[in-house]
N, CA, C and O atoms as a Tinker XYZ file with bonds, in Angstrom:
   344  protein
     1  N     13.339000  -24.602000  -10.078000    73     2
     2  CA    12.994000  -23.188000  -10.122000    64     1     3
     3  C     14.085000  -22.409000   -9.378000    63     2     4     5
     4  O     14.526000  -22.670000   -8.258000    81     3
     5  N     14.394000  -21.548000  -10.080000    73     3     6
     6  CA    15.337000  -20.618000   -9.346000    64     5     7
     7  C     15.558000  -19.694000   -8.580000    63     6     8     9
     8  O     15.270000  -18.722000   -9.278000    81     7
     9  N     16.008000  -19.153000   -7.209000    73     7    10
    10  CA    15.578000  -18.639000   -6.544000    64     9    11
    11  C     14.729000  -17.040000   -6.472000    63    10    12    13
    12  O     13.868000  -16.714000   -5.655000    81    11
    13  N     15.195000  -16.360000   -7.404000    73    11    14
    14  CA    14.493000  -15.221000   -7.852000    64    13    15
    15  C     13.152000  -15.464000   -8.427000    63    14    16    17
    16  O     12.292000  -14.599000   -8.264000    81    15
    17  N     12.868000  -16.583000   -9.107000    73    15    18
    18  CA    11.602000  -17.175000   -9.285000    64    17    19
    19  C     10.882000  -17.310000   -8.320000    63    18    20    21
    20  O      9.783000  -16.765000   -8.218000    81    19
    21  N     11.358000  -18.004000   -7.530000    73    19    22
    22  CA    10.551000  -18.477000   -6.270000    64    21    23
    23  C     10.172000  -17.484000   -5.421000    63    22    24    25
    24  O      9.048000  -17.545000   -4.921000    81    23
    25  N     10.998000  -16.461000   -5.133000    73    23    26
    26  CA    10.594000  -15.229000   -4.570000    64    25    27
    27  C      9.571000  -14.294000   -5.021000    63    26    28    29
    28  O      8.590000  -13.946000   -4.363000    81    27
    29  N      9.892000  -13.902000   -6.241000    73    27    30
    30  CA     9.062000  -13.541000   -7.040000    64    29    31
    31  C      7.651000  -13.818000   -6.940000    63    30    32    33
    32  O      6.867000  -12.916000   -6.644000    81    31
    33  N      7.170000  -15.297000   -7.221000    73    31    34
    34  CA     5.867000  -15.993000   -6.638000    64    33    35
    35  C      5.766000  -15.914000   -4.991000    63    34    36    37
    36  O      4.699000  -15.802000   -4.388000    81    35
    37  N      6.731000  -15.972000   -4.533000    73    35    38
    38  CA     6.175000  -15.806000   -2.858000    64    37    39
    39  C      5.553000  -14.675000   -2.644000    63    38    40    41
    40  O      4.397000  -14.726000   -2.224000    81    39
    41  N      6.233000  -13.306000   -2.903000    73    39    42
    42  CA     5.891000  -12.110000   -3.214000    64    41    43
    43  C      4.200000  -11.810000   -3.519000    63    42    44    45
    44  O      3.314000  -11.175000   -2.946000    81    43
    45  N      4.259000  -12.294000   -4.236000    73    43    46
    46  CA     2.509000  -12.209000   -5.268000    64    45    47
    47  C      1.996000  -12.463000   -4.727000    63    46    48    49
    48  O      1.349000  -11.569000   -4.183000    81    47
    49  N      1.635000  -14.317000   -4.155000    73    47    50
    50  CA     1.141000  -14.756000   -3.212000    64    49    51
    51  C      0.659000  -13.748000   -1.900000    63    50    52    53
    52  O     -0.488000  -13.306000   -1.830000    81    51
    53  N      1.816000  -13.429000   -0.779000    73    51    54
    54  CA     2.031000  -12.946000   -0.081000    64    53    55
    55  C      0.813000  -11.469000   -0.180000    63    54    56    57
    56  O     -0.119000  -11.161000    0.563000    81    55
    57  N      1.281000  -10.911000   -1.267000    73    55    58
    58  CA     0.457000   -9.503000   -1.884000    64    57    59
    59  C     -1.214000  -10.108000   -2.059000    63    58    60    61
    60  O     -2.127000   -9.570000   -1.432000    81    59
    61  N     -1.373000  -10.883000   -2.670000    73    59    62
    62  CA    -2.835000  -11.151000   -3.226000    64    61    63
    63  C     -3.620000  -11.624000   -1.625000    63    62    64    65
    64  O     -4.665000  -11.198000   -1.132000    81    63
    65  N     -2.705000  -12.591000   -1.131000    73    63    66
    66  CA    -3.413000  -12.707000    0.218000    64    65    67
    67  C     -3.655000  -11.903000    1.054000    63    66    68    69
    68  O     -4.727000  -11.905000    1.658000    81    67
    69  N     -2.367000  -10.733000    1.345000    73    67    70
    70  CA    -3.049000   -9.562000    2.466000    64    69    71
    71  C     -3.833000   -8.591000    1.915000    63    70    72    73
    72  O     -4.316000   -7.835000    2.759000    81    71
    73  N     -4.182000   -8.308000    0.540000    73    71    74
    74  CA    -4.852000   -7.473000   -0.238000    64    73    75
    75  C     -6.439000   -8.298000    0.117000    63    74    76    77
    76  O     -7.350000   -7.739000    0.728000    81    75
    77  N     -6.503000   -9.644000   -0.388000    73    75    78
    78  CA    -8.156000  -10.007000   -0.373000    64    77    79
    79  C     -8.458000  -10.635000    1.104000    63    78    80    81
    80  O     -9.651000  -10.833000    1.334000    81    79
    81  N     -7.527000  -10.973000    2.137000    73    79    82
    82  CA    -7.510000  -10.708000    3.485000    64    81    83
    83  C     -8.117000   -9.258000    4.085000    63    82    84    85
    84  O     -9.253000   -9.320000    4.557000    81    83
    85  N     -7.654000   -8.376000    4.094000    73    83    86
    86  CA    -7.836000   -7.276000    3.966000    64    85    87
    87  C     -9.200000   -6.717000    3.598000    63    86    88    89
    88  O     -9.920000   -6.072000    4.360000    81    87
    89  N     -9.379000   -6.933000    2.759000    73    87    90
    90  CA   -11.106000   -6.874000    1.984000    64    89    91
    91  C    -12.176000   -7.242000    2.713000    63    90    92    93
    92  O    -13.196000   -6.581000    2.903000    81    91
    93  N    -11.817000   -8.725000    3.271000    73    91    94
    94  CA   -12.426000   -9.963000    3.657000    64    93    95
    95  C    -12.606000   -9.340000    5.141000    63    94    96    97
    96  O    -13.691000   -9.258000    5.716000    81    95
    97  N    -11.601000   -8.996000    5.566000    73    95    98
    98  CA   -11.611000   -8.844000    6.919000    64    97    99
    99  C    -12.514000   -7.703000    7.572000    63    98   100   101
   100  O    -13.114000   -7.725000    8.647000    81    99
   101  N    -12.437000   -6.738000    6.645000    73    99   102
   102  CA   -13.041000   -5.021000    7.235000    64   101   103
   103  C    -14.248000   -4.843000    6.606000    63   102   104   105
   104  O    -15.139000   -4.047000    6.905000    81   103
   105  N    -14.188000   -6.102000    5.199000    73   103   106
   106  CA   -15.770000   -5.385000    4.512000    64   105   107
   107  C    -16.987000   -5.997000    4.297000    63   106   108   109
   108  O    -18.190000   -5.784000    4.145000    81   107
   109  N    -15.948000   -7.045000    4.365000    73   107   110
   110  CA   -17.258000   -8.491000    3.917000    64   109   111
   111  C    -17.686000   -9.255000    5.231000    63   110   112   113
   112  O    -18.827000   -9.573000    5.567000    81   111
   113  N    -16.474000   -9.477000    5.904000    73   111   114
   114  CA   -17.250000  -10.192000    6.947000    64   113   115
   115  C    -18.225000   -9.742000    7.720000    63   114   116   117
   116  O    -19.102000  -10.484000    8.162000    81   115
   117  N    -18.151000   -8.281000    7.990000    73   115   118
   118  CA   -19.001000   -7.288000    9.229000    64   117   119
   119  C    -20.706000   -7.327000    8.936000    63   118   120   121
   120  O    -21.755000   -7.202000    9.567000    81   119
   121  N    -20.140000   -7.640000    7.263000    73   119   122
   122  CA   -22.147000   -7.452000    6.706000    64   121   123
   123  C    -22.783000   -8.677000    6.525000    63   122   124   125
   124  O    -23.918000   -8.861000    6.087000    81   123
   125  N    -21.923000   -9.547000    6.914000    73   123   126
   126  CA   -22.302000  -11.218000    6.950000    64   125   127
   127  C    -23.635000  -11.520000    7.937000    63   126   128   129
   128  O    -23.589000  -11.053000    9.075000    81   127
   129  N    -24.635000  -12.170000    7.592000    73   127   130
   130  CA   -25.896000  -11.865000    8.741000    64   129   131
   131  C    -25.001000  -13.180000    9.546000    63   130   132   133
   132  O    -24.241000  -14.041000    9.103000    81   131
   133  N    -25.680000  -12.746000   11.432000    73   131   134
   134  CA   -25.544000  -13.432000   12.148000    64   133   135
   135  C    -25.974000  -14.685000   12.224000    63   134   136   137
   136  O    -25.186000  -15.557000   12.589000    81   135
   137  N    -26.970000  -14.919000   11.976000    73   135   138
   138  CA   -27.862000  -16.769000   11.730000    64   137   139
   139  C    -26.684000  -17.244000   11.376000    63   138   140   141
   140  O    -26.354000  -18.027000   12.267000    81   139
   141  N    -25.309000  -17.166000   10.000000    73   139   142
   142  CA   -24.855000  -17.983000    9.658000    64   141   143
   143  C    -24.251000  -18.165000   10.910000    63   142   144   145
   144  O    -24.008000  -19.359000   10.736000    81   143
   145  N    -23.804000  -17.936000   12.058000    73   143   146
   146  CA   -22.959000  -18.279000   13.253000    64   145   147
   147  C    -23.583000  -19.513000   14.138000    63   146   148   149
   148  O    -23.125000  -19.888000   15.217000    81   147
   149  N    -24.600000  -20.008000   13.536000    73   147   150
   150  CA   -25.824000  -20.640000   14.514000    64   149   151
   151  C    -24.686000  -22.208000   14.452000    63   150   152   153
   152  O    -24.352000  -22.950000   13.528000    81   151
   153  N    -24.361000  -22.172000   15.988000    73   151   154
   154  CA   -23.991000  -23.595000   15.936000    64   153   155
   155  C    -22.485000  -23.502000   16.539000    63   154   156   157
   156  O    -21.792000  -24.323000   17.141000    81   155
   157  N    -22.255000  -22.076000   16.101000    73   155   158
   158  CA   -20.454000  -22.041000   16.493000    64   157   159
   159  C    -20.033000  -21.623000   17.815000    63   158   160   161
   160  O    -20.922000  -21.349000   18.621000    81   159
   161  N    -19.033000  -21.547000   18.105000    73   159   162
   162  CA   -18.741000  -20.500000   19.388000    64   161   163
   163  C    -18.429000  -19.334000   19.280000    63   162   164   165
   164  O    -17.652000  -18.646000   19.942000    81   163
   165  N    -19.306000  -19.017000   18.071000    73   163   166
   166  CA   -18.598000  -17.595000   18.048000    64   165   167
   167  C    -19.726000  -16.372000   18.403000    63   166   168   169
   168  O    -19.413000  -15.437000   17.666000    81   167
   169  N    -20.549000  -16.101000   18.972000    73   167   170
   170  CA   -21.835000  -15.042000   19.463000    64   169   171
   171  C    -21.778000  -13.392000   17.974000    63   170   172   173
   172  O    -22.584000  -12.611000   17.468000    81   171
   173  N    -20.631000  -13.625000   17.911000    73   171   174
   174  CA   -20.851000  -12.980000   15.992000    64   173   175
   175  C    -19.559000  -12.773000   15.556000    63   174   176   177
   176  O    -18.553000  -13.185000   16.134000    81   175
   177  N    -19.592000  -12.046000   14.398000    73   175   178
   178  CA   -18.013000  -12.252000   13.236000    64   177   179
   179  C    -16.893000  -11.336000   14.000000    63   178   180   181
   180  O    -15.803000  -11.263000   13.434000    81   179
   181  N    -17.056000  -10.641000   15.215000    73   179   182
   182  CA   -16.209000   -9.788000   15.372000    64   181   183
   183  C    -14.695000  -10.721000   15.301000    63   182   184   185
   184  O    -13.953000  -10.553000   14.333000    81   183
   185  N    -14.274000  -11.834000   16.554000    73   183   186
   186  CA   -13.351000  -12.168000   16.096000    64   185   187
   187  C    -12.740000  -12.591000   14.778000    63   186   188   189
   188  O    -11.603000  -12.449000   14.328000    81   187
   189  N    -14.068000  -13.274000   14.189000    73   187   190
   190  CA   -13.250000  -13.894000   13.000000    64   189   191
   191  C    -12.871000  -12.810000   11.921000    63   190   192   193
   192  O    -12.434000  -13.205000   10.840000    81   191
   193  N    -12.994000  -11.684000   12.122000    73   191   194
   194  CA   -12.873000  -10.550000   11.120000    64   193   195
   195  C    -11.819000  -10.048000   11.836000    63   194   196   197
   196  O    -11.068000   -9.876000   10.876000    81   195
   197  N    -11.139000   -9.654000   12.846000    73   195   198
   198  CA   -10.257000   -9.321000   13.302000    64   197   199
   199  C     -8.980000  -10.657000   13.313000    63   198   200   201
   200  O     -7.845000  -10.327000   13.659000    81   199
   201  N     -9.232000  -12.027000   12.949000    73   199   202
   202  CA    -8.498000  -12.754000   12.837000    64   201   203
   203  C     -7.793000  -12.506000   11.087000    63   202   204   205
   204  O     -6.652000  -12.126000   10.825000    81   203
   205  N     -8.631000  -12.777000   10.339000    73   203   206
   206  CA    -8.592000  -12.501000    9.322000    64   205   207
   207  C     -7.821000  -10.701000    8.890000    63   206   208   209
   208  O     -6.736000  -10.845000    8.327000    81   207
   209  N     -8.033000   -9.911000    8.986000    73   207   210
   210  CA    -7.495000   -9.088000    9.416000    64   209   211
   211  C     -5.917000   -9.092000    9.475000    63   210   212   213
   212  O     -5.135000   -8.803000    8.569000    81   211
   213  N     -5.637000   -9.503000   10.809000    73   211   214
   214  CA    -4.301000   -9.621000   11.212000    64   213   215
   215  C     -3.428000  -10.250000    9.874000    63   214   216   217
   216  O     -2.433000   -9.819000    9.290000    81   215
   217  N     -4.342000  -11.574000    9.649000    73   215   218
   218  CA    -3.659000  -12.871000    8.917000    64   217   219
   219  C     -2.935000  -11.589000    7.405000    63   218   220   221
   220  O     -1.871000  -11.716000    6.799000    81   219
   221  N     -3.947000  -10.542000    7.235000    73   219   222
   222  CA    -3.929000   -9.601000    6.070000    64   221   223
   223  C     -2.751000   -8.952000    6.280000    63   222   224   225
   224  O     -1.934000   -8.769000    5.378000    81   223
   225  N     -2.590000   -8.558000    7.506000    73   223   226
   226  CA    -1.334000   -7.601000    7.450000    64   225   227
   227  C     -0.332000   -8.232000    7.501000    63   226   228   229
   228  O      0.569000   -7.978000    6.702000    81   227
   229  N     -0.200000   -9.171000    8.387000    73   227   230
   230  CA     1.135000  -10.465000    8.573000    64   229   231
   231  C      1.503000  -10.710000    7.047000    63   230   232   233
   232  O      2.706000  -10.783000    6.796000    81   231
   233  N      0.647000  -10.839000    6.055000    73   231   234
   234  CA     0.648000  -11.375000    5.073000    64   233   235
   235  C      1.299000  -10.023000    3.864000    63   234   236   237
   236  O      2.220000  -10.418000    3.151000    81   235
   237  N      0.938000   -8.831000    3.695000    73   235   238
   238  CA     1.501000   -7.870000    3.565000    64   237   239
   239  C      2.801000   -7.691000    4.481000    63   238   240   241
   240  O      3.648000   -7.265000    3.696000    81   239
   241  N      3.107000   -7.749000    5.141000    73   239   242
   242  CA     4.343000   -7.681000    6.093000    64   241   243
   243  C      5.414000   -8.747000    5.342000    63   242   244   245
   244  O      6.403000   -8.258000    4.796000    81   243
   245  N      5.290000   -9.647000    5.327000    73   243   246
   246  CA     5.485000  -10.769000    4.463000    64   245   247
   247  C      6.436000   -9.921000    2.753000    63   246   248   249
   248  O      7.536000  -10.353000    2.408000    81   247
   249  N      6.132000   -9.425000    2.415000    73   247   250
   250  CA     6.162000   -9.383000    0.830000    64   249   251
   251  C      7.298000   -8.806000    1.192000    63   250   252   253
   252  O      8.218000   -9.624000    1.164000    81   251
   253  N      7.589000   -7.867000    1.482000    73   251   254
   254  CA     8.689000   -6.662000    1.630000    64   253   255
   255  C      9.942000   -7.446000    1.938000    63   254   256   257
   256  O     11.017000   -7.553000    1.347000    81   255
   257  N      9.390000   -8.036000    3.217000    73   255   258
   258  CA    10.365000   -9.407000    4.196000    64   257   259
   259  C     10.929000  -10.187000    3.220000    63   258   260   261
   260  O     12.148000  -10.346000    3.145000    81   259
   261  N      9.880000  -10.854000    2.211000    73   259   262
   262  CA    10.861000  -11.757000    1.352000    64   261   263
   263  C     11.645000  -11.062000    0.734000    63   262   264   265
   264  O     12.629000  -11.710000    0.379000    81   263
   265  N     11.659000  -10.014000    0.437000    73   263   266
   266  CA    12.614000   -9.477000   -0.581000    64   265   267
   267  C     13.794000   -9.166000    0.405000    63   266   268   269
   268  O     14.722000   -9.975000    0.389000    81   267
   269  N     13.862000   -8.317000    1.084000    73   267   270
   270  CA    14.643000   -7.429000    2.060000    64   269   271
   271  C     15.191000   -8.840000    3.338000    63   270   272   273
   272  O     15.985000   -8.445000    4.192000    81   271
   273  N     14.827000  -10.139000    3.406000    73   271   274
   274  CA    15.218000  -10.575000    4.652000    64   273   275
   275  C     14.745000  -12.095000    3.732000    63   274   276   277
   276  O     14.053000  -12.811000    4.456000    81   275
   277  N     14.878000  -12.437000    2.939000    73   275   278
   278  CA    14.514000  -13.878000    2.530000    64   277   279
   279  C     13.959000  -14.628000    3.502000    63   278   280   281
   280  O     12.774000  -14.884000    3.716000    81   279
   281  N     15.108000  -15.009000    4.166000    73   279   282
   282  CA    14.623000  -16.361000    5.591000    64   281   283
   283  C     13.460000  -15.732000    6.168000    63   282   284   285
   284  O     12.380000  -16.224000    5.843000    81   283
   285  N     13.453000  -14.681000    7.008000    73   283   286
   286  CA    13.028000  -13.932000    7.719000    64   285   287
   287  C     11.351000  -13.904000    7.196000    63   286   288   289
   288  O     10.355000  -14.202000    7.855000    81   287
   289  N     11.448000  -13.419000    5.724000    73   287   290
   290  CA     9.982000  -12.898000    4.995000    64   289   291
   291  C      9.860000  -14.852000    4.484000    63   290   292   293
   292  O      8.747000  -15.024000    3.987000    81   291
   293  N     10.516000  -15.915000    4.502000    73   291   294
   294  CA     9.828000  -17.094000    3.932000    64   293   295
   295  C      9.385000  -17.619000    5.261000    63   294   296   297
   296  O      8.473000  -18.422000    5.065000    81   295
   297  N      9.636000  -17.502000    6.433000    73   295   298
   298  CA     9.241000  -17.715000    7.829000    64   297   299
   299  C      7.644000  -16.857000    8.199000    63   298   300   301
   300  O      6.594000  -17.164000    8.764000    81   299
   301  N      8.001000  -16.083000    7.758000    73   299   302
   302  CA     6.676000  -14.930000    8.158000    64   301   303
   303  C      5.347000  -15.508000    7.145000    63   302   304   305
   304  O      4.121000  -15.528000    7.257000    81   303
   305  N      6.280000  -15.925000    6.180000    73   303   306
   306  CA     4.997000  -16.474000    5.111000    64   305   307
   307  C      4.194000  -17.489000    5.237000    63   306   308   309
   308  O      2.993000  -17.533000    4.970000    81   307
   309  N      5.291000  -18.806000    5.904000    73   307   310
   310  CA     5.014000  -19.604000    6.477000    64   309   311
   311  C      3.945000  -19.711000    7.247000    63   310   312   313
   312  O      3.037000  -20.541000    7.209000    81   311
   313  N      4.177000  -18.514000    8.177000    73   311   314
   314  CA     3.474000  -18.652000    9.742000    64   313   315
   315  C      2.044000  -18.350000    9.381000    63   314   316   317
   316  O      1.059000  -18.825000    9.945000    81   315
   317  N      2.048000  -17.335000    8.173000    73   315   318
   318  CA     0.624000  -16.878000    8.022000    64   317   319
   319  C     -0.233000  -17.777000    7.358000    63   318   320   321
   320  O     -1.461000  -17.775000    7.432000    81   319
   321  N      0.631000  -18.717000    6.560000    73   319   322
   322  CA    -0.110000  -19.721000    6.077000    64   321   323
   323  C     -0.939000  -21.085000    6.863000    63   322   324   325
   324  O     -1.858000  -21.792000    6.447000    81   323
   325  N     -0.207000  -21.100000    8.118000    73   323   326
   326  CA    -0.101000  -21.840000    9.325000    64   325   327
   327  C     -1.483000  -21.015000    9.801000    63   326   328   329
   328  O     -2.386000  -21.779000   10.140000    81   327
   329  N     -1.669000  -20.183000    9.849000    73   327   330
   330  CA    -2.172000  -19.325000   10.915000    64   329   331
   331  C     -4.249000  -19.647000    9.707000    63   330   332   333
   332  O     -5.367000  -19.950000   10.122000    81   331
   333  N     -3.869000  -19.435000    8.670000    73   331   334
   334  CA    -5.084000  -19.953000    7.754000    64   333   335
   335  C     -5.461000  -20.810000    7.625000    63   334   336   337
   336  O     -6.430000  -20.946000    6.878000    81   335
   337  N     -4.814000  -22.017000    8.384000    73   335   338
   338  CA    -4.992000  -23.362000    8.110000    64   337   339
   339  C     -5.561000  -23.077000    9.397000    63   338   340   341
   340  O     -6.586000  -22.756000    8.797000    81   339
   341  N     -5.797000  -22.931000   10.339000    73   339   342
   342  CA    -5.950000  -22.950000   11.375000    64   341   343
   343  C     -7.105000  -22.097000   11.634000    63   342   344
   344  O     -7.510000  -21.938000   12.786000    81   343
């Protein structure tokens, strides 16, 4: 695959994730009932919606980067992907 290809798909990627990140983070998680938390360390969704969140913008931040800074935006992409696994 050639490198304008590959960018191209990083791009999208990059876009579709901070777009339904984004969603996920400000709209869906907040109305999530608390019971599902029963068991975790989490006392309710605030962090994990503000994690998610971030992961959204890093991830939008990302798209521009690959184009404008290759290394720079395939590093950033990286990290956010790192950061979801996690």
């Amino acid at each position: 695959m050639h490198a304008p290809y590959r960018r191209a798909t990083l791009v999208a990627l990059d876009l579709f994730l901070g777009v339904s990140a984004l969603v996920g983070g400000l709209s869906v998680i907040p109305t999530l009932p608390a019971e599902w938390l029963a068991g975790t360390p989490f006392p309710d969704f605030t962090l994990p919606a503000v994690a998610l969140t971030l992961l959204g913008v890093a991830a939008l931040a990302g798209a521009p980067a690959v184009i404008f800074r290759p290394r720079a935006g395939a590093a950033l992409s990286a990290a956010t992907g790192a950061g979801l696994v996690v």
